[in-house]
C-alpha positions as CSV (number, residue, x, y, z in Angstrom):
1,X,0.0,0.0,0.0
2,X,2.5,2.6,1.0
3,X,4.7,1.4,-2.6
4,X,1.5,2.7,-4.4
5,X,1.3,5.4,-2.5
6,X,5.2,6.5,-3.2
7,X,4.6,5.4,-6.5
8,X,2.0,8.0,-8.1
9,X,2.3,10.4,-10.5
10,X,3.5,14.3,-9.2
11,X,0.8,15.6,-10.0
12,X,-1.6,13.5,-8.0
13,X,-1.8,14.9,-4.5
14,X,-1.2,12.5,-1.6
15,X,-5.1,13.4,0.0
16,X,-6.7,12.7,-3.2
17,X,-4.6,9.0,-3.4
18,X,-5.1,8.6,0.0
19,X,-9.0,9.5,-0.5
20,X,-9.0,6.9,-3.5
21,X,-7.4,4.0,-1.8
22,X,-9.6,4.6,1.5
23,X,-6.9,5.2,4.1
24,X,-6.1,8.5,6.4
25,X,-2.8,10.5,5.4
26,X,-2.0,10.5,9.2
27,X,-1.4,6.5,8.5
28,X,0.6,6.9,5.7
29,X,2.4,9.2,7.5
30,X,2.9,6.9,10.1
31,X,4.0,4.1,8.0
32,X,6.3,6.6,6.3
33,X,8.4,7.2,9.8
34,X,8.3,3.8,11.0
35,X,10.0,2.9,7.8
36,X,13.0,5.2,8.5
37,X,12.9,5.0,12.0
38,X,16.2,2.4,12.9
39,X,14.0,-0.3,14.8
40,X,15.7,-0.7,18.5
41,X,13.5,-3.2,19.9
42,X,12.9,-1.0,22.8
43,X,8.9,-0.2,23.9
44,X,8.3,2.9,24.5
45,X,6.3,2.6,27.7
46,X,7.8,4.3,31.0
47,X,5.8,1.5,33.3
48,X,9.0,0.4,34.4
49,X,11.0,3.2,34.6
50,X,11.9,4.8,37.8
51,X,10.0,7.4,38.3
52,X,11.4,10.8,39.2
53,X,8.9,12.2,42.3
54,X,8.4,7.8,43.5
55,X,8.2,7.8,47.4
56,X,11.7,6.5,48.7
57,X,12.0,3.2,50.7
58,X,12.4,5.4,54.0
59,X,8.8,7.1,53.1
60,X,7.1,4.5,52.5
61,X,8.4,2.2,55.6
62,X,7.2,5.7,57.4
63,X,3.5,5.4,55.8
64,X,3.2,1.8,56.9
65,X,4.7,2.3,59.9
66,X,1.9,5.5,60.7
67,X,-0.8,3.0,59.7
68,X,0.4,-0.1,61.8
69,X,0.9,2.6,65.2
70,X,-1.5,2.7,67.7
71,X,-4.0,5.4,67.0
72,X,-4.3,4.7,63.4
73,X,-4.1,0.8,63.1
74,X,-8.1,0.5,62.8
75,X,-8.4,3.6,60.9
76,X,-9.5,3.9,57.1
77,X,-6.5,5.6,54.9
78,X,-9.1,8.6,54.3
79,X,-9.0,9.6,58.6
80,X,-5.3,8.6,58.6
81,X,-4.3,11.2,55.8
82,X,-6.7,14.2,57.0
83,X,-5.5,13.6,60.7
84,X,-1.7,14.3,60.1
85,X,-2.9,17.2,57.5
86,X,-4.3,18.5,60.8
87,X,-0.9,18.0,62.7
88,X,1.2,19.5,60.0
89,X,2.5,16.2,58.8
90,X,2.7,15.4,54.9
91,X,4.1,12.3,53.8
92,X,2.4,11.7,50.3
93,X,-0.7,12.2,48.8
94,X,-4.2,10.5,49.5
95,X,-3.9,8.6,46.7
96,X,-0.3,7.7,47.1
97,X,-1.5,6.7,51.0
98,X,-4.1,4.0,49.1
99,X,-1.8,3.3,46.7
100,X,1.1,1.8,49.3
101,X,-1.6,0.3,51.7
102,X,-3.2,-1.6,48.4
103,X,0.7,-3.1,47.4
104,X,0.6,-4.6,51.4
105,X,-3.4,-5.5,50.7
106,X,-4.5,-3.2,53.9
107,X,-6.7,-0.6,52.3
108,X,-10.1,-2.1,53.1
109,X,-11.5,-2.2,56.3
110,X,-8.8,-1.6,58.9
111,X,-10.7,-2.9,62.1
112,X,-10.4,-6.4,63.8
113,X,-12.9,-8.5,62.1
114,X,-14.9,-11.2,64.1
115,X,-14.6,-14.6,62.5
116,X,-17.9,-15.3,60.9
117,X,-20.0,-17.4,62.8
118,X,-22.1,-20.7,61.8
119,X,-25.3,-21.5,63.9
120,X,-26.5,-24.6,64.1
121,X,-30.1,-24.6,62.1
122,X,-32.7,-25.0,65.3
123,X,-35.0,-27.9,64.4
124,X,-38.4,-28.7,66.3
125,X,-38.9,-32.3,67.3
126,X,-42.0,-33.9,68.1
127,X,-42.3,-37.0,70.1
128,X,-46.1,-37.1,70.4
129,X,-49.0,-35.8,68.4
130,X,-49.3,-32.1,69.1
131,X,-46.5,-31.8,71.1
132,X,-44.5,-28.8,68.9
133,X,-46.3,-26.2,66.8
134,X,-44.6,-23.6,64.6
135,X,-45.6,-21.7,61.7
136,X,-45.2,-22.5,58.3
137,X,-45.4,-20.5,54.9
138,X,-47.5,-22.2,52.0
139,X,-47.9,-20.9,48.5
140,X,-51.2,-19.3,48.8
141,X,-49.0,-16.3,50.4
142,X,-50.6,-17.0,53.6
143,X,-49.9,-18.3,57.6
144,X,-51.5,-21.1,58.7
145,X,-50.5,-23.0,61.9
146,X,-49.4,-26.8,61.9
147,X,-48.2,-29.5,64.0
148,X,-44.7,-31.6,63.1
149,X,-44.5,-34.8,64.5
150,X,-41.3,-37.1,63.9
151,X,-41.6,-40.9,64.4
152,X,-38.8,-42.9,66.3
């Protein structure tokens, strides 16, 4: 595509071709560069570059070591942040506070959590007619009143 494009007569302008062959002059533009561009191999994404204003190790052992102390150890980031704005104390941004709780998986619900708890489903034994009565739902969307009984 880009040969036919190089190819045409000088008097046919490149947005008329372009128009013609039903592609955009910024992609034969594009095409044109990466054609003379030497290829390095190298991506040009800065993910894993260090980056310039990055909290240092110091910092952040400081952040986790504000969340893990005593007043603030079953408080949410948010309270944490806006309390040491109040004494005068900047470490990092909120963001940058959620950010290095999230890598140490601690930005959710600080507070001790009780273990969840399995009760044991009451059941209603009968050894005699009439002995237990409880209430039951049927399908006519109504209460009515019977009596379980369980053989032994």
């Amino acid at each position: 595509m880009i040969t036919v494009i190089d190819e045409r007569p000088a008097h046919l302008p490149l947005a008329m071709a372009c128009r013609s062959l039903g592609i955009n002059r910024s992609t034969v533009y594009a095409w044109r560069q990466r054609r003379h561009e030497p290829s390095t191999g190298a991506s040009r994404s800065r993910r894993h570059c260090p980056q310039p204003a990055a909290l240092s190790a110091e910092e952040r052992a400081q952040m986790l070591e504000i969340a893990h102390s005593e007043p603030y150890r079953d408080q949410p980031v948010y309270e944490i942040y806006h309390d040491l704005l109040q004494q005068g104390i900047y470490i990092g941004s909120l963001s940058t506070w959620y950010r290095q709780l999230r890598e140490v998986k601690e930005s959710g619900d600080r507070r001790p959590q009780r273990a969840p708890q399995h009760h044991a489903m009451p059941r209603i034994t009968a050894r005699a007619a009439n002995e237990a009565w409880t209430w039951d739902s049927v399908p006519q969307r109504h209460w009515r009143m019977t009596a379980r009984m369980r053989e032994f």
